[in-house]
KEMAR-799597 format. One record per residue (C-alpha): residue number from 1; chain; residue in three letters; x, y, z. Coordinates in Angstrom, 1 decimal, decimal comma, m for minus. Example, Ala and Ser with C-alpha at 12.3 -4.5 7.8 and 13.67 -1.06 7.14 Angstrom:
<nodes>
 num cadena residuo      u      v      w
   1      A     ALA   12,3   m4,5    7,8
   2      A     SER   13,7   m1,1    7,1
</nodes>
This chain:
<nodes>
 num cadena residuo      u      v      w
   1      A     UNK   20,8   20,1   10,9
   2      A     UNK   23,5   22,7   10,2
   3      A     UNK   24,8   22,4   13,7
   4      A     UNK   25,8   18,7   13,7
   5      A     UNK   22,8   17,2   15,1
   6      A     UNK   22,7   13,7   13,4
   7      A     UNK   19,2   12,7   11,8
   8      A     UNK   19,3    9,5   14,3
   9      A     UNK   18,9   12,6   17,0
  10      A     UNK   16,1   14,7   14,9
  11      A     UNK   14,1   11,2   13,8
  12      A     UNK   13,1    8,8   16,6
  13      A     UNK   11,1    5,7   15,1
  14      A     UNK    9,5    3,9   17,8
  15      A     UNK    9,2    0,0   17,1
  16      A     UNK    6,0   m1,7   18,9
  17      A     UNK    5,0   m5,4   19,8
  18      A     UNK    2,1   m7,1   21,7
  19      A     UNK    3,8   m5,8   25,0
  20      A     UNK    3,7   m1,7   24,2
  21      A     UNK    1,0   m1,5   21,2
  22      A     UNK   m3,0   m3,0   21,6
  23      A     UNK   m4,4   m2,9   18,5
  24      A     UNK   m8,2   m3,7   18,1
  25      A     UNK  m11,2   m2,9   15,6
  26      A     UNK  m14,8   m0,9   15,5
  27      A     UNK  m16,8   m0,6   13,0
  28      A     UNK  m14,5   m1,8   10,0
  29      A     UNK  m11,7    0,3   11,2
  30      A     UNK   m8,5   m0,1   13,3
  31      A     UNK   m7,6    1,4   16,4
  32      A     UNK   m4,6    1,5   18,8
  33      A     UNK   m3,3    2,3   22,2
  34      A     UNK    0,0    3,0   22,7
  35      A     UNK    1,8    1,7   26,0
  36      A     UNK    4,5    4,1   27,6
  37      A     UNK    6,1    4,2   30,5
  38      A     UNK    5,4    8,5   30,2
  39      A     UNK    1,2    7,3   30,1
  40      A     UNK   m0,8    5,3   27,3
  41      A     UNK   m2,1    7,0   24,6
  42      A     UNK   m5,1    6,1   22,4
  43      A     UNK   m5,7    6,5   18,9
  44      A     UNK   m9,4    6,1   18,0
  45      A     UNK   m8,3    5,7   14,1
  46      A     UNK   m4,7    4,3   12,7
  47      A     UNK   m3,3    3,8    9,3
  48      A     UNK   m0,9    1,4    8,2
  49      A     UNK    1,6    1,8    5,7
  50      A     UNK    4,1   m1,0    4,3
  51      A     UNK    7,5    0,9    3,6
  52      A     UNK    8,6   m1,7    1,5
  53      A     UNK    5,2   m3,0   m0,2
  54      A     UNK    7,2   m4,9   m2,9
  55      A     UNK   10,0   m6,2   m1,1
  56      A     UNK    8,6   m6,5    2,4
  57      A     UNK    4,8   m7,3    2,9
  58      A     UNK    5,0   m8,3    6,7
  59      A     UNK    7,8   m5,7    7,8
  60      A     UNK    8,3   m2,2    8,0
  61      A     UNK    5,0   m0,9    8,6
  62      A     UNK    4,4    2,4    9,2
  63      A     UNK    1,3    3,2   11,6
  64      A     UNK   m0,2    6,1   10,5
  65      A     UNK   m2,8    8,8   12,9
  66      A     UNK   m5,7   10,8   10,9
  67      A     UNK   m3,6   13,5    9,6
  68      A     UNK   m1,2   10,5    8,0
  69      A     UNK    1,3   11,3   10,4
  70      A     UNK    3,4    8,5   11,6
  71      A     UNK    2,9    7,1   15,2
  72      A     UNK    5,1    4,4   15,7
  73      A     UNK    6,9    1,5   13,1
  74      A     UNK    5,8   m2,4   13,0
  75      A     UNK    9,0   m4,0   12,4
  76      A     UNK    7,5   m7,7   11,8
  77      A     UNK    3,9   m8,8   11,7
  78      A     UNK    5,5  m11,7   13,7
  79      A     UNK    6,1   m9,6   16,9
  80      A     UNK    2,3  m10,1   17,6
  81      A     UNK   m0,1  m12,5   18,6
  82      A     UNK   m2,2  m14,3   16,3
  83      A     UNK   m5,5  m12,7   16,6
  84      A     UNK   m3,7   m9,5   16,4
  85      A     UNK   m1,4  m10,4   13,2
  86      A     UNK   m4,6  m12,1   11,6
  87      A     UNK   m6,4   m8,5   12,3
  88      A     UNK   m3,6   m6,7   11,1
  89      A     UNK   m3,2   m8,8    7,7
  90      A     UNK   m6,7   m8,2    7,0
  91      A     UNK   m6,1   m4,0    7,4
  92      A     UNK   m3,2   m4,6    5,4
  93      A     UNK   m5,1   m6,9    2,3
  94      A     UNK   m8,0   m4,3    2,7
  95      A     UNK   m5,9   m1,5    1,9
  96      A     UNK   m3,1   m3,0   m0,2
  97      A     UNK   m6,0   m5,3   m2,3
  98      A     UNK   m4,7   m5,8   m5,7
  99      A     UNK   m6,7   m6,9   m9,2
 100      A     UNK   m4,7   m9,1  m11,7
 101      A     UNK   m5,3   m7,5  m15,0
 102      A     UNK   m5,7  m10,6  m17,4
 103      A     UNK   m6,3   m8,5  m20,6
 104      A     UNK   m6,9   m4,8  m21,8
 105      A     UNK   m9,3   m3,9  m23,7
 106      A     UNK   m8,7   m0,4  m24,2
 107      A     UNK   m6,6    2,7  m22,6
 108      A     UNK   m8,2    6,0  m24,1
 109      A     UNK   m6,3    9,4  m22,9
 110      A     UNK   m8,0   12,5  m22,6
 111      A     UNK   m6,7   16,0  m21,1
 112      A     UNK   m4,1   14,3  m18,9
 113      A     UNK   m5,7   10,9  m17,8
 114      A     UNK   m6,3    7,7  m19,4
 115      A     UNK   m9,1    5,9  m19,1
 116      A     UNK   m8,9    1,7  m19,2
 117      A     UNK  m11,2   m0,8  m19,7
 118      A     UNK   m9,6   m4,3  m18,4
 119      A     UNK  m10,8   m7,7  m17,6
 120      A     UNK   m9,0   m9,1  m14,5
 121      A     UNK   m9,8  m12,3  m11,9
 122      A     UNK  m13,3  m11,0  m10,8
 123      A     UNK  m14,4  m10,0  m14,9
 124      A     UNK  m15,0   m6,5  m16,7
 125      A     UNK  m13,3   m3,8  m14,6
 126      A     UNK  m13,1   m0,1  m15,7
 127      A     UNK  m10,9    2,7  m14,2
 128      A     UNK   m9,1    6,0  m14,4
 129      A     UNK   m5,4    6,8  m14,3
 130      A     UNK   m4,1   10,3  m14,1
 131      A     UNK   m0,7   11,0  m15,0
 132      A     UNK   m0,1    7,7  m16,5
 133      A     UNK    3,4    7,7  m17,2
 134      A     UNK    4,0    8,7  m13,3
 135      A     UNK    1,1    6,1  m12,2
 136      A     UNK    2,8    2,8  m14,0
 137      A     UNK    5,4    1,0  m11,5
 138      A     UNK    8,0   m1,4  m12,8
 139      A     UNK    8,4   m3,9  m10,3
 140      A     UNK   10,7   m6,1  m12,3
 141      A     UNK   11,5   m5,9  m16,4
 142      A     UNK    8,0   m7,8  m16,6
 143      A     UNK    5,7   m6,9  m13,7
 144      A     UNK    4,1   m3,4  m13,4
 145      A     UNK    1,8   m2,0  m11,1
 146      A     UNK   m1,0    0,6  m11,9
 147      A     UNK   m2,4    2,7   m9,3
 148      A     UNK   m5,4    5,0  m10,3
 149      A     UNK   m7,2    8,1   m9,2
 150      A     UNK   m8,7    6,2   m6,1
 151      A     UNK   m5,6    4,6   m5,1
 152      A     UNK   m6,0    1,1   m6,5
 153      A     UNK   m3,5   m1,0   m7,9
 154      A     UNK   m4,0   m3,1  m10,8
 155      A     UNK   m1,1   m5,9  m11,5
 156      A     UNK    0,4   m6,8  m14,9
 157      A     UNK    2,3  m10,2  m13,5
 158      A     UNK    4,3  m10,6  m16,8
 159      A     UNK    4,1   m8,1  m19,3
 160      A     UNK    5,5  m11,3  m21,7
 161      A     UNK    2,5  m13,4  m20,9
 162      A     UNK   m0,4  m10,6  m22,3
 163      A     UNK   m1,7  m11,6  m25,2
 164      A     UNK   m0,4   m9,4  m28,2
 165      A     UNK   m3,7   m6,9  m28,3
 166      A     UNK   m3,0   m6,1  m24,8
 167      A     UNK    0,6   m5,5  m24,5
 168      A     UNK    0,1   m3,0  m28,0
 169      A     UNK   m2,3   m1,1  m26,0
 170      A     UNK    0,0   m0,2  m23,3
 171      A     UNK    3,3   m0,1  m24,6
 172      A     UNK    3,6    2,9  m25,6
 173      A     UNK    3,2    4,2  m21,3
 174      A     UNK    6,3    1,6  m20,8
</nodes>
């Protein structure tokens, strides 16, 4: 880009809607073809990715092919029609699904992971963290996310409302 070309030239994102993206389902997973005036193209297998999962749960979303490259950008969930928002909220709470830890029982580290033992909405849960400095996200000065080895996330709503056991078991990762 040493040559003046402006990044608006280099990175296209392509926004699609119900009239130039049909999205539908097989076999538990989500497929797409992609209206052009240069010739549809289908994609057996799509991805979606929020780009703001925090701040912007029905905006922004990224669709992904297999090789997690990015075909296209949902700008609103609201640009589509019911069945097709409905189906793509489902993708979304499938792959953005989210446990509520109520209490910790323990966090044991070994060799560069940390291994917890929680209770959350559903009862006893048990999982593993690697990097667990790097795998605890601060959403506000209370709320934290933690994402483990298989890509789940675990939310701590309120650090403040853990009972004193709990928070001493993880503050020392805060």
């Amino acid at each position: 880009m040493n040559n003046g070309t402006a990044l608006k030239d280099v990175v296209v994102t392509e926004y699609i809607n119900d009239k130039n993206a049909v999205f539908s389902e097989h076999d538990g997973m989500l497929s797409m073809k992609l209206i052009s005036s240069d010739g549809d193209k289908d994609y057996d297998r799509v991805f979606l990715h929020r780009c703001f999962p925090h701040e912007l749960e029905d905006g922004y979303i990224s669709v992904l092919d297999r090789e997690q490259n990015e075909i296209c950008m949902i700008r609103s969930l609201s640009d589509f029609s019911d069945d097709v928002r409905k189906m793509l909220e489902r993708e979304l709470k499938r792959r953005y699904r989210v446990s509520v830890v109520k209490r910790i029982k323990s966090v044991n580290e070994r060799y560069g992971y940390s291994y917890w033992k929680i209770e959350d909405e559903n009862g006893a849960c048990e999982f593993t963290v690697r990097d667990t400095y790097r795998s605890i996200t601060k959403i506000s000065s209370d709320r934290i996310y933690i994402t483990d080895v298989d890509g789940n996330r675990y939310e701590i709503p309120s650090l403040e409302a853990l009972d004193r056991k709990s928070f001493r078991k993880i503050e020392l990762f805060l």
